[in-house]
N, C-alpha and C positions, 0 to 999 in steps of 0.2 A: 767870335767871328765878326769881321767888320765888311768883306767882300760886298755885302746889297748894298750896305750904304756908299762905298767908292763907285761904283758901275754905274754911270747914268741912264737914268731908265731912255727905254724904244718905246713910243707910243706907237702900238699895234691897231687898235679903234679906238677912238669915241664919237660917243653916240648921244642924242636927247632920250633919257630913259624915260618911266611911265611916272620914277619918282625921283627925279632929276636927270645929270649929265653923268655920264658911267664910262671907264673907261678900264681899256686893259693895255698894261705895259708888262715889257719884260726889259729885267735887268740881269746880265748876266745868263744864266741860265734858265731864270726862276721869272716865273711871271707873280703881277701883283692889279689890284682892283681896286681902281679909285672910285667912290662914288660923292659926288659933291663937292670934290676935294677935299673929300676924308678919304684917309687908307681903311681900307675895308678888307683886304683878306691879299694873302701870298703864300707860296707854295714852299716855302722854307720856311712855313712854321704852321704845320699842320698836326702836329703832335697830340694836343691838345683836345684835337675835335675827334681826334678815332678814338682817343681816352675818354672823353665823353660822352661817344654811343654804345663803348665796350662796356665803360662802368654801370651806364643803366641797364644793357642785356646781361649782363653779370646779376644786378641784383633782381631782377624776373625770375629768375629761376631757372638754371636746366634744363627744365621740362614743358615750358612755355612757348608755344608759338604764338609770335609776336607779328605784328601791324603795327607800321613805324611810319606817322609823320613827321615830316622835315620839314622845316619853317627856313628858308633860305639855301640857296644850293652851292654860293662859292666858288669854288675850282672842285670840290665834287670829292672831297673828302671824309664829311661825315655821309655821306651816303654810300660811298665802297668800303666804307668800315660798315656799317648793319646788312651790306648785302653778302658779307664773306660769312654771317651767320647762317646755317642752313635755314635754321627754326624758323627764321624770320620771313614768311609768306608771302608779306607784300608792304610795299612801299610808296608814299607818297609822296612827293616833294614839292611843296608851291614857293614858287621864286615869281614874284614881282616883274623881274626885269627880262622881257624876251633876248636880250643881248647875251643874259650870262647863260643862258639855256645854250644858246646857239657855243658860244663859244668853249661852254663843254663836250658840244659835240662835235668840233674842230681842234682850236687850239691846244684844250687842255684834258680831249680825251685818251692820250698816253700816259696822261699826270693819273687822271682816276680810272685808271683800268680798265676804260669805256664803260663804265656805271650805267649809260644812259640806253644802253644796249642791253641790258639784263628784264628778263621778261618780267619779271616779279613789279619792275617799277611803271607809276603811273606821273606825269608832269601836269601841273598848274600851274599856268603864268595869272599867277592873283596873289594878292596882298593876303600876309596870312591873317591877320585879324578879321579880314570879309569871311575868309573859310573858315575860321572858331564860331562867330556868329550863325552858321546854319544850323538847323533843330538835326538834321541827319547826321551830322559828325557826333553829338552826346552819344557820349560810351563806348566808342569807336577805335580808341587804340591805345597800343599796349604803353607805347612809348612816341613822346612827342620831343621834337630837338628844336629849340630855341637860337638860330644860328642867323638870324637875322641882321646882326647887326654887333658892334663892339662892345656892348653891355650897355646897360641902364643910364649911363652918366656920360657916354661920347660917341652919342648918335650921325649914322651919316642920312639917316631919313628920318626925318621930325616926326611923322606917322608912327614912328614903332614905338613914342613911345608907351601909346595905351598899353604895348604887350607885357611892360613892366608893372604897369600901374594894377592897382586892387581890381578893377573892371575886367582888363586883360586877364589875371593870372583866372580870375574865376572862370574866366570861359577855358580856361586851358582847362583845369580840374574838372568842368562838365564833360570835355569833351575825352577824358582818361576812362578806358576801362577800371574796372574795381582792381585796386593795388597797381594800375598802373603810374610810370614814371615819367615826368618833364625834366629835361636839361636844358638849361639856360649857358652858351656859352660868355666870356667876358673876359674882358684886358687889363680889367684891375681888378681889386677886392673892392664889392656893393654892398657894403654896410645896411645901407636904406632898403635895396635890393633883398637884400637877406629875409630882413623884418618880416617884410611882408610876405615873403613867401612861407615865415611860419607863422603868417594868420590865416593863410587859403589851402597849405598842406600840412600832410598828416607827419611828415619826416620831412627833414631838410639835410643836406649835404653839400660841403664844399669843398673842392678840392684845388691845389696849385700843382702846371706842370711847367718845366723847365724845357724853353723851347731848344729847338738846335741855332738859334742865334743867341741864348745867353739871357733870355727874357723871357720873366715869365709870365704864366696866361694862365686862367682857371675855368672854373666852372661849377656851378649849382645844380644838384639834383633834389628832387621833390618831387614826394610818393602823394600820389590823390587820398586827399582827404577820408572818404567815406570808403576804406578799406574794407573788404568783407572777408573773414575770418575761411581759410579755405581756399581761399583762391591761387 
């Protein structure tokens, strides 16, 4: 499918964000998210991100009620993918950017099924690295989604990258309950990425999915280190 790239995008806003200039356009049907003048996320090709909260609620177990951080919110697709889970209790999602808050609950709350309307969820406009560092998040949840940004190697905010680095991934693994999962989303294969994620967890997982425009996208899952036998 070639249609996103022919349609010249409509600039809908931009805005001075908190970690740069952010903007939302649509082309064609589909809207997309510039930040810094990086592409940062579109809604033709969201495949990827529900496969990425389905796989880690998938491997929790059946019987598991889960507490699910969200590290970046998008147009609001890994978040209506864990909330279509009943198990799943309650929801966190910190997005950085007051703009893309808003604009999920304007533009593109028919894209994610008004997400931002379901009781179970709670919103923080912070930097997720600030909220891994607090002593109250250790041991906190089941499942934590790394959706911040295009992976490790083609950042649209220079800040994220400690959440790849050895520093970052430990504070994720503090802040997992026992046998809980982090997904890292990502637009290439992280080699480097990889490594290090089996120096700070106890499993690692990669997967590739084939978008609906013909490109594809993946994702790393990684089980917290200090599993307890039982859980």
């Amino acid at each position: 499918m070639t249609w996103f790239r022919n349609d010249p995008p409509l600039v809908l806003e931009r805005t001075q964000g908190l970690g740069g200039e952010i903007q939302l356009q649509k082309r064609g049907e589909h809207f997309e998210i510039i930040y810094n003048g990086v592409f940062l996320m579109a809604t033709y090709n969201g495949l990827s991100e529900r496969l990425m909260v389905r796989r880690a609620l998938e491997l929790l177990g059946p019987e598991r009620e889960c507490r699910v951080l969200i590290g970046g919110l998008g147009v609001g697709y890994s978040l209506q993918e864990a909330l279509l889970w009943p198990r799943v209790k309650a929801v966190k999602v910190v997005e950085i950017e007051p703009a893309v808050v808003r604009w999920n609950r304007t533009y593109l709350k028919e894209i994610n099924g008004r997400a931002l309307e379901d009781r179970r969820l709670a919103v923080e406009e912070e930097a997720l690295e600030r909220v891994l560092e607090r002593p109250e998040e250790a041991g906190r949840w089941d499942l934590i989604v790394v959706d911040t940004d295009n992976g490790s190697s083609w950042l649209s905010r220079p800040a994220n990258r400690r959440l790849y680095q050895i520093p970052g991934l430990q504070a994720l693994n503090r802040c997992l309950c026992p046998g809980g999962w982090v997904s890292f989303w990502s637009s290439r294969p992280e080699a480097d990425l990889e490594a290090r994620l089996k120096q700070c967890f106890r499993r690692v997982l990669r997967e590739e999915v084939l978008e609906e425009t013909g490109q594809a996208a993946y994702f790393y899952l990684a089980c917290q280190k200090d599993d307890r036998e039982g859980r």
